[in-house]
VOGU-3710 file (C-alpha; in Angstrom, 3 decimals, decimal comma):
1> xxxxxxxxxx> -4,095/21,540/14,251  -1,892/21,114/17,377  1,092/23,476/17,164  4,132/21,191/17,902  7,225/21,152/15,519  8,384/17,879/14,065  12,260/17,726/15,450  15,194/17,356/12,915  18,308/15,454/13,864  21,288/15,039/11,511
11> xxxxxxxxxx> 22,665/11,493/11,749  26,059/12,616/10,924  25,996/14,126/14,331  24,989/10,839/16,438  28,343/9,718/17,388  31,868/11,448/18,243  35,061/10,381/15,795  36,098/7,411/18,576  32,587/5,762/17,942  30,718/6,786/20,832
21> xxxxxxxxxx> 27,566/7,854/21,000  27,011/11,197/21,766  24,431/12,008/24,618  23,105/15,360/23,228  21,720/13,233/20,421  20,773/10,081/22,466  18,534/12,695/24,641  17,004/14,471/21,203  16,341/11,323/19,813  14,280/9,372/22,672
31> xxxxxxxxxx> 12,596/13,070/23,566  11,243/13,655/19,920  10,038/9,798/19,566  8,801/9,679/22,987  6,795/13,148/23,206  6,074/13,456/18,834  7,119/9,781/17,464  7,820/11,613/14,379  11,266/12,960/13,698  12,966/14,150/10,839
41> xxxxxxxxxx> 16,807/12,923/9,175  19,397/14,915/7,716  22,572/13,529/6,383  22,386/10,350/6,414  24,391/8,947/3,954  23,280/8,887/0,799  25,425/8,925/-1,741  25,660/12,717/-4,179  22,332/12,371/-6,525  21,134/9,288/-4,960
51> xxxxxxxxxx> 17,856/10,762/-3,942  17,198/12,290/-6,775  17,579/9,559/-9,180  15,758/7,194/-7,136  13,269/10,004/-7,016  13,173/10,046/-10,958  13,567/6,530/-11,668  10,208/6,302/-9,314  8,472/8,933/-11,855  9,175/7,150/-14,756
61> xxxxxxxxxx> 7,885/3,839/-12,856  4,272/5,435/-12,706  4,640/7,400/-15,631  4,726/3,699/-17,674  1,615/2,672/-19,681  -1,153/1,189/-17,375  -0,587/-2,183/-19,209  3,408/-2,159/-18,072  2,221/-1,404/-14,647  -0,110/-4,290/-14,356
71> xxxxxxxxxx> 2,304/-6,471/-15,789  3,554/-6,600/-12,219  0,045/-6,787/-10,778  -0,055/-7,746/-6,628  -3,004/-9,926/-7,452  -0,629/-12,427/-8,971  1,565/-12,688/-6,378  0,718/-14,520/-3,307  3,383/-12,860/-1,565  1,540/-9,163/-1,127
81> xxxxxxxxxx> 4,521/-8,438/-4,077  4,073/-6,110/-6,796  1,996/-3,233/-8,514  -1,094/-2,033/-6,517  -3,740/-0,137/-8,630  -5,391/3,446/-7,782  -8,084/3,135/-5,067  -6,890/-1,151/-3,917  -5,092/-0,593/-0,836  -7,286/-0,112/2,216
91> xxxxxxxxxx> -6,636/1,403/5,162  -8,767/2,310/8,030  -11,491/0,606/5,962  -11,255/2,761/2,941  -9,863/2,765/-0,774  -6,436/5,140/-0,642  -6,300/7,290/-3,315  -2,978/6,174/-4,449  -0,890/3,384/-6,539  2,257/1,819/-5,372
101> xxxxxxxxxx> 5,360/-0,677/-6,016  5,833/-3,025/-2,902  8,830/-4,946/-2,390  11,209/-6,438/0,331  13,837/-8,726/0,319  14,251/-11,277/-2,399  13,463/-14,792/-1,667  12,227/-18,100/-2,333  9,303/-19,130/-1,166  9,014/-22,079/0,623
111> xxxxxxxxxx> 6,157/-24,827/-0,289  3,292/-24,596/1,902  3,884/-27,983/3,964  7,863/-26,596/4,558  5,831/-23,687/6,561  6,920/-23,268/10,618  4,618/-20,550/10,615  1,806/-19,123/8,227  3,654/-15,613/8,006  6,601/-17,719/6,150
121> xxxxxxxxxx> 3,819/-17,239/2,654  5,446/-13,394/3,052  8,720/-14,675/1,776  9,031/-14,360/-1,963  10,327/-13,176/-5,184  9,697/-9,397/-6,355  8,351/-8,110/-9,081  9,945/-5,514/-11,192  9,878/-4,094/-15,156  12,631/-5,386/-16,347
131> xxxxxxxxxx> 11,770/-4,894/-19,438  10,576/-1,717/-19,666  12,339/0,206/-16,431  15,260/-2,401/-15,889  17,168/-0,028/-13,868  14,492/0,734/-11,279  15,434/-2,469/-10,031  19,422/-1,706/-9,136  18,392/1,805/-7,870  15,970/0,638/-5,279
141> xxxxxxxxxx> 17,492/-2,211/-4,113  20,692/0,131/-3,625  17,910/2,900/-1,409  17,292/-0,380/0,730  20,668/-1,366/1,118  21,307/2,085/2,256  18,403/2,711/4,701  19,465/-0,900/6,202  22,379/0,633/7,327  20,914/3,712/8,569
151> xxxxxxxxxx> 17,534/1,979/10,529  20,597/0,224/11,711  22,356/2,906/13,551  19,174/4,618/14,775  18,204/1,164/16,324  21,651/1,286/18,013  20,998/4,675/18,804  17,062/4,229/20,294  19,169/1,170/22,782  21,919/3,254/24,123
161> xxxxxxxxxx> 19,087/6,276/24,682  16,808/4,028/26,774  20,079/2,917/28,985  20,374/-0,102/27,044  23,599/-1,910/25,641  23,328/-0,593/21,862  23,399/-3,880/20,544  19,755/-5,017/22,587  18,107/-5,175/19,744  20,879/-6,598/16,887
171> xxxxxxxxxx> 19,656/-10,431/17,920  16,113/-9,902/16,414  17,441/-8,018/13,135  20,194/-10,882/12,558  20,208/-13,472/9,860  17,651/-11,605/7,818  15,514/-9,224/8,658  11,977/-8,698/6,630  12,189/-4,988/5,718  9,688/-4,257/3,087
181> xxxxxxxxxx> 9,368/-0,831/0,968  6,691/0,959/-1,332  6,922/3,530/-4,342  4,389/5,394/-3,912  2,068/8,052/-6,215  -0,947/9,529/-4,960  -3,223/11,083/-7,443  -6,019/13,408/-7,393  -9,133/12,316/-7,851  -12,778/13,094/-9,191
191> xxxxxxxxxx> -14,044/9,979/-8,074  -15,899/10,147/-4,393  -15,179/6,856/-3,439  -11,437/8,011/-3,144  -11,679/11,527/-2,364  -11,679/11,102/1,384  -8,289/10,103/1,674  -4,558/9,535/0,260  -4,370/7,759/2,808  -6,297/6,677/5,919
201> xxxxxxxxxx> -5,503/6,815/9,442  -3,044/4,038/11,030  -0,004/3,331/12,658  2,655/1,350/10,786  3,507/-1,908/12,117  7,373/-2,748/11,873  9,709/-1,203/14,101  10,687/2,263/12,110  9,511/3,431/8,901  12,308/5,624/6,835
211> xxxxxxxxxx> 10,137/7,714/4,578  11,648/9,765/2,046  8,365/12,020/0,640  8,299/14,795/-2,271  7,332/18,739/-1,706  3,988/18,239/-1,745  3,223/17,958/1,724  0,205/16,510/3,094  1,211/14,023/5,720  0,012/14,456/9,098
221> xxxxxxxxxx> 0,506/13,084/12,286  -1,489/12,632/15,347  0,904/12,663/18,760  -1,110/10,508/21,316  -0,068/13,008/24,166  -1,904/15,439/21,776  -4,421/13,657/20,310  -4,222/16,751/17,202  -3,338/16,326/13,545  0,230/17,947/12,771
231> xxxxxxxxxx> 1,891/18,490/9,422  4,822/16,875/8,772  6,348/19,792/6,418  8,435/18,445/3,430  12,258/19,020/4,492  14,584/18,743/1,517  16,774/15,795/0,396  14,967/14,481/4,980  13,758/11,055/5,674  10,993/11,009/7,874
241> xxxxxxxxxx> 10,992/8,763/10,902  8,505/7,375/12,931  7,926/4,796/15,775  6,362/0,973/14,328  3,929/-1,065/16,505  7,107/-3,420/17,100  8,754/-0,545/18,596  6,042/0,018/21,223  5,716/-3,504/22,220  9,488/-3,714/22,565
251> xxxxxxxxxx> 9,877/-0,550/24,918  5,884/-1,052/26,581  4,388/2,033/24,921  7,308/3,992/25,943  7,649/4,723/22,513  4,263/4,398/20,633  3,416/4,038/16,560  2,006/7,745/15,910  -0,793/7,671/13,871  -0,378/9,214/11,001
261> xxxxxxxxxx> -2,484/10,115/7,590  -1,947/11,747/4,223  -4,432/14,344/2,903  -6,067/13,969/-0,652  -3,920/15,520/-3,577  -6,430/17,690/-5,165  -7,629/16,567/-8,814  -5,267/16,648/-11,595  -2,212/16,827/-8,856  0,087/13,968/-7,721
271> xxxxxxxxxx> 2,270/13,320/-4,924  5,434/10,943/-4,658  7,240/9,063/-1,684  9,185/6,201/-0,872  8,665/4,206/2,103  11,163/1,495/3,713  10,013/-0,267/6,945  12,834/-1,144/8,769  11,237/-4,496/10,417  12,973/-7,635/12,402
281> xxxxxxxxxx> 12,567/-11,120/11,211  9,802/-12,889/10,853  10,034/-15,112/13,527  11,447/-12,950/15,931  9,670/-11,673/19,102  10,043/-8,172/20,610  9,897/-8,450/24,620  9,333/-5,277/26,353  13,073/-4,115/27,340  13,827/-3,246/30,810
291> xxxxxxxxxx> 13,725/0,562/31,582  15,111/2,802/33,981  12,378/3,698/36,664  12,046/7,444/35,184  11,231/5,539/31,694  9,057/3,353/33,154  6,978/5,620/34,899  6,055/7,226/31,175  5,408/3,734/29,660  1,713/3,096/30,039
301> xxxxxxxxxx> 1,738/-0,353/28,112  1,104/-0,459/23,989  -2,289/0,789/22,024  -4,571/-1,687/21,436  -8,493/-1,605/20,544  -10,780/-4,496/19,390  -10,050/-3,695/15,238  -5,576/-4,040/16,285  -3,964/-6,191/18,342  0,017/-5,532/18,801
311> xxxxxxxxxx> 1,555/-9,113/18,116  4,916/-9,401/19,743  6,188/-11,611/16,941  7,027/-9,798/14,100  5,507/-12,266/11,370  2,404/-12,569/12,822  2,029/-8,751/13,369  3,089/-8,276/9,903  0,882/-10,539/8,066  -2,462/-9,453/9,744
321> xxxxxxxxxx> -1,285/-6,176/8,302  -1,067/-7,664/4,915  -4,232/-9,417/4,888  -6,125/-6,120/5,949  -4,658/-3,844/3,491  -4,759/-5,580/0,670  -7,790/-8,230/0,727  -8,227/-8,999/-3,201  -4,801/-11,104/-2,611  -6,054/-11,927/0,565
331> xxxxxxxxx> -8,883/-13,414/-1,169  -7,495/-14,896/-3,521  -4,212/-16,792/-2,205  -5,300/-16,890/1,579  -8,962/-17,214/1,953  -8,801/-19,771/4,592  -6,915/-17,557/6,553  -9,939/-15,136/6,233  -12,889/-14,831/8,231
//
């Protein structure tokens, strides 16, 4: 274990009362995504007992019967929408040991012969208990509206601190940008096929993922200038934040998606977090930005091997994620896009 603490920035202290940003925070920020990729965020806006009863409302979501759960099952939704069962998400080529709720912003799907682009069969409905847990619904669309806002302001931010006009990046977020979230519970397990991991090895691949996670602990991540696992420690009431794939395209490995992991809970235990991955549009297409010559000298190009490409448009980079992770939907809605 490399010994290298994960910074903590308050977002409360970003800019000065006029609006500016301030540079003391523009210089924390781009030093602890550039050197860790990992940061942790304080106060940054959530409303009084918002986190916790998103938090609760999240227990009570895996805490329904089984049958409730699968009531929302992912395999029925061509979309990658919905409940994911224990042990049928894969990552790095293994089952996680976990079960989740994905979502992302509501929509109608288009036909198939009104597609521009095959990453347009990600646009879709949710689906949620509205029966049995109708306000989980309210409460996590409210978390997203709220962590738009803030993966707002620290895109801003990440501009201005690479010498950039804050608003670079606001023409590839506009119109609608395809965020997408998970609800998360990993559980401990006696069964070997899922004992290896809660889950796997990999870099995330939108632009910044927000992750608000319990006080468990077990998430690690692997700096590339370190190449060692480091725990992320559980910070009350924090949101973790770490660098997407889109991110390193954008700024040409400047900033690169930190591989990152999450340690088996040991049987009988659980372990909760929320993830929102705050991602462009679909069809929008990160350029590398132009840096300063003292940026550019640290900006070896993105991280690619022969199992990950890094697709500069968002949809495409998005849906190869999709079809990895989850390849019973795969199978089943999109096998000719298979193989």
């Amino acid at each position: 274990m490399a010994d290298i603490a994960i910074p903590v920035l308050r977002l409360t202290d970003a800019r000065t009362p006029d609006g500016r940003f301030v540079p003391e925070f523009l210089d924390e920020l781009r030093r602890a995504l550039h050197e860790v990729g990992f940061l942790q965020l304080t106060d940054f806006g959530a409303d009084a007992g918002q986190v916790d009863e998103l938090a609760d409302v999240t227990r009570r979501f895996f805490a329904l019967p089984l049958a409730d759960r699968l009531a929302l099952d992912n395999r029925a939704s061509p979309h990658f929408r919905g409940y994911t069962r224990l042990g049928h998400e894969i990552t790095a080529g293994r089952p996680d040991a976990r079960e989740q709720l994905d979502f992302a912003p509501e929509q109608a799907p288009l036909p198939r012969d009104e597609w521009d682009a095959t990453y347009r069969l990600l646009e879709g409905p949710n689906q949620w208990p509205e029966a049995s847990l109708p306000e989980l619904r309210e409460k996590v669309l409210a978390w997203a509206e709220l962590l738009s806002g803030v993966g707002t302001e620290l895109t801003r931010a990440l501009a201005a601190a690479l010498g950039l006009p804050e608003t670079h990046f606001d023409a590839v977020f506009a119109g609608a940008p395809h965020w997408f979230g998970k609800l998360i519970r990993y559980v401990g397990v006696q069964d070997q096929d899922l004992q290896a991991q809660g889950v796997g090895p990999h870099a995330d691949w939108g632009f910044l993922t927000l992750l608000l996670q319990d006080s468990t602990g077990g998430l690690q991540a692997r700096p590339s200038r370190s190449g060692e696992w480091v725990d992320v420690p559980p910070l009350d009431g924090a949101l973790v934040v770490n660098v997407g794939e889109m991110l390193e395209v954008a700024t040409h490995g400047y900033l690169v998606a930190t591989v990152h992991r999450v340690l088996p809970c040991a049987p009988a235990t659980t372990r909760q977090s929320i993830g929102f991955f705050w991602s462009p549009r679909l069809d929008a297409t990160l350029d590398p930005v132009p840096l300063t010559p003292e940026l550019a000298a640290h900006a070896p190009g993105v991280t690619e091997t022969e199992h990950n490409a890094l697709l500069p448009r968002f949809g495409d980079n998005a849906l190869k994620g999709w079809l990895r992770s989850h390849p019973e939907v795969a199978a089943r809605h999109h096998a000719d896009l298979l193989g």
